[in-house]
C-alpha positions as CSV (number, residue, x, y, z in Angstrom):
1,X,49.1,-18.6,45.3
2,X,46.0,-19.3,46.4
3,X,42.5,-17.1,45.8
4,X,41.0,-15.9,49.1
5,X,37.6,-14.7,49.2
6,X,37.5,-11.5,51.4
7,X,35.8,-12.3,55.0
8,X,33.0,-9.7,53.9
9,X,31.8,-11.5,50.7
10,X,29.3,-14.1,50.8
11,X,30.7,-17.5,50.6
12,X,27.8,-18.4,47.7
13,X,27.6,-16.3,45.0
14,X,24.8,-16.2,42.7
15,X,25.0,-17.6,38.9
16,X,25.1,-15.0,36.9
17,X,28.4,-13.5,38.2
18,X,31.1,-14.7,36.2
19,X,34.3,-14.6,36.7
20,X,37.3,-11.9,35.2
21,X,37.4,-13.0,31.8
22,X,34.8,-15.4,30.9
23,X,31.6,-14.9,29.0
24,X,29.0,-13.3,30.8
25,X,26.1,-15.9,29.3
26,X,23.6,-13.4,30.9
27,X,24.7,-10.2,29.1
28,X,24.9,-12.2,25.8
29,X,21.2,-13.4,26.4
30,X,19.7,-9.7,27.2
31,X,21.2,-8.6,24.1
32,X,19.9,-11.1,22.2
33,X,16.3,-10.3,23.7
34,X,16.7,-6.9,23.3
35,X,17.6,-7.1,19.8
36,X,14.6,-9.1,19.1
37,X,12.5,-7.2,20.9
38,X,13.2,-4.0,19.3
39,X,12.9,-5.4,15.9
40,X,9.2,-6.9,16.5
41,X,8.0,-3.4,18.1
42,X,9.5,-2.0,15.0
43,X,7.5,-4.2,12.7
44,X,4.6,-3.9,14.9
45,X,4.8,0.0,14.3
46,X,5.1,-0.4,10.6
47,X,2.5,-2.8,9.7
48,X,0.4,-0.4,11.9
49,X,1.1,2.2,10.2
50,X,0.3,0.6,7.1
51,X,-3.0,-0.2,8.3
52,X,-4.8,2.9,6.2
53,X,-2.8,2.4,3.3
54,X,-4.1,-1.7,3.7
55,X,-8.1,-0.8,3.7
56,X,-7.6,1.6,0.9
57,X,-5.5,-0.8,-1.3
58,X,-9.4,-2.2,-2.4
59,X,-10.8,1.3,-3.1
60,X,-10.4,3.6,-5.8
61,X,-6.6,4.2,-7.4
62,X,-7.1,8.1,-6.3
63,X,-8.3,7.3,-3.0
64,X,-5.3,5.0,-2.1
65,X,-2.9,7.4,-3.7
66,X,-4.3,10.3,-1.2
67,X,-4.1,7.5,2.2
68,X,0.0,6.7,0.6
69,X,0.7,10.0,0.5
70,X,-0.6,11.0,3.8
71,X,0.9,7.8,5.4
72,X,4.0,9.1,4.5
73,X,3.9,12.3,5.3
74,X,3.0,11.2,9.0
75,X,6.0,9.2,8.7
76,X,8.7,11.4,7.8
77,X,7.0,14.3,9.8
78,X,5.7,12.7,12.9
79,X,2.5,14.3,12.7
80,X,0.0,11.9,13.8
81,X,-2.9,14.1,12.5
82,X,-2.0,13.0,8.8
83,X,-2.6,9.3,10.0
84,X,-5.9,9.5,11.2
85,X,-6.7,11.5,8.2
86,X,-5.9,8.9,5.9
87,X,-7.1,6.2,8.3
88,X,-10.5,7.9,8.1
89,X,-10.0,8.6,4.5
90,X,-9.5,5.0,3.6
91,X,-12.2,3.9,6.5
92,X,-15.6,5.6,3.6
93,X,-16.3,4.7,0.5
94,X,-15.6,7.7,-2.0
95,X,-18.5,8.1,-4.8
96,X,-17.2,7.2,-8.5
97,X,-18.1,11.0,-10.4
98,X,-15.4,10.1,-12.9
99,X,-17.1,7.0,-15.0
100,X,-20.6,9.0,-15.2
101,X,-19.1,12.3,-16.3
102,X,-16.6,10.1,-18.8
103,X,-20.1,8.3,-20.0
104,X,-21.2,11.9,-20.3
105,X,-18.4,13.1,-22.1
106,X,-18.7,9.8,-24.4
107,X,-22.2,10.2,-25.5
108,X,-21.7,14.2,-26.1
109,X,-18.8,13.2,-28.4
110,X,-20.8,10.9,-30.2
111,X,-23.8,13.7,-30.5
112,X,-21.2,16.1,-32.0
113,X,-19.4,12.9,-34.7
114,X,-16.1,13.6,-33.2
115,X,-14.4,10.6,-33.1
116,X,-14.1,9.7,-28.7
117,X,-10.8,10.3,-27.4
118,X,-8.9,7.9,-25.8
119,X,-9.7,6.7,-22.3
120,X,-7.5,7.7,-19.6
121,X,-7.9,4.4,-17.2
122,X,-6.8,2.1,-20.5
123,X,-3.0,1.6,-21.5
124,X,-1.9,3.5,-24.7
125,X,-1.9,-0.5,-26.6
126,X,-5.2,-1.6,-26.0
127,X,-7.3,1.0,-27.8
128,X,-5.3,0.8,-31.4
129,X,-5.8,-3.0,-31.1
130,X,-9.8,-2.4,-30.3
131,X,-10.6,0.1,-33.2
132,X,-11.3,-1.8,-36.6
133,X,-9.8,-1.1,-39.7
134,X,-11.7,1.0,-42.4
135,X,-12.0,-2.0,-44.4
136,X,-13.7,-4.3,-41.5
137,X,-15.6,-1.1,-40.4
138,X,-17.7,-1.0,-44.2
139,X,-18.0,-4.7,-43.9
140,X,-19.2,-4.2,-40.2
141,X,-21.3,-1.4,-41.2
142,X,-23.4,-3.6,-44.0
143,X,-23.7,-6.4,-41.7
144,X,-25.7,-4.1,-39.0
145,X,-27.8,-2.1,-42.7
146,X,-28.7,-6.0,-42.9
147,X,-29.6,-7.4,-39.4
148,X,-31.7,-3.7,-39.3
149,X,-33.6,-4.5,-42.6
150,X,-34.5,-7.8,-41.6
151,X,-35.9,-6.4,-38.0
């Protein structure tokens, strides 16, 4: 049995036709681009979307927490208006009011002899291991009564 080609059908047919059962190659490469393709606009749209959270990562702690926050919420909402707030948010320089009003509180504390409490931005270990113990503070305390005498 032999296989005819119908008078109507053109006696060269182009490449990418395959025949009944075998691999379409062409099919099998479009997939392969797609696949690729959507996966880079994908991490295209998330490193973009990063971007605020990025030029906020060298600011303030507070200030980068805000931009996360609002990066996400722009995520899982779809509201673009969260995005530029952060991007403009991370984009200016916040002012630093908490180190001057904690040097405030500091020297008040002092003023008042109540011994300073314990500084929020520090871990829990550091400031146990920086206060001397009573019997290195009188030692440390006649040290300075002599260095002052001798001024």
């Amino acid at each position: 049995m032999s296989e005819l080609l119908h008078p109507a059908a053109p006696h060269h047919l182009p490449s990418f036709i395959t025949a009944p059962g075998e691999t379409d190659v062409l099919m099998v490469i479009v997939g392969i681009v797609l696949i690729g393709a959507v996966l880079a606009v994908g991490n295209l749209y998330l490193h973009l979307h990063t971007m605020p959270e990025r030029m906020a990562h060298k600011s303030q702690k507070f200030q980068f927490e805000i931009v996360a926050v609002l990066g996400l919420l722009a995520l899982f909402t779809h509201n673009h208006l969260f995005w530029v707030i952060g991007l403009f948010l991370a984009m200016i320089d916040l002012p630093d009011f908490s180190t001057p009003l904690r040097k405030i509180a500091g020297s008040v504390e002092k003023m008042a002899g109540v011994a300073p409490g314990q500084d929020p931005t520090e871990p829990p270990g550091e400031t146990v291991a920086a206060q001397p113990s009573a019997g290195s503070n009188a030692k440390a305390e006649s040290a300075k009564s002599e260095v002052a005498s001798h001024a």
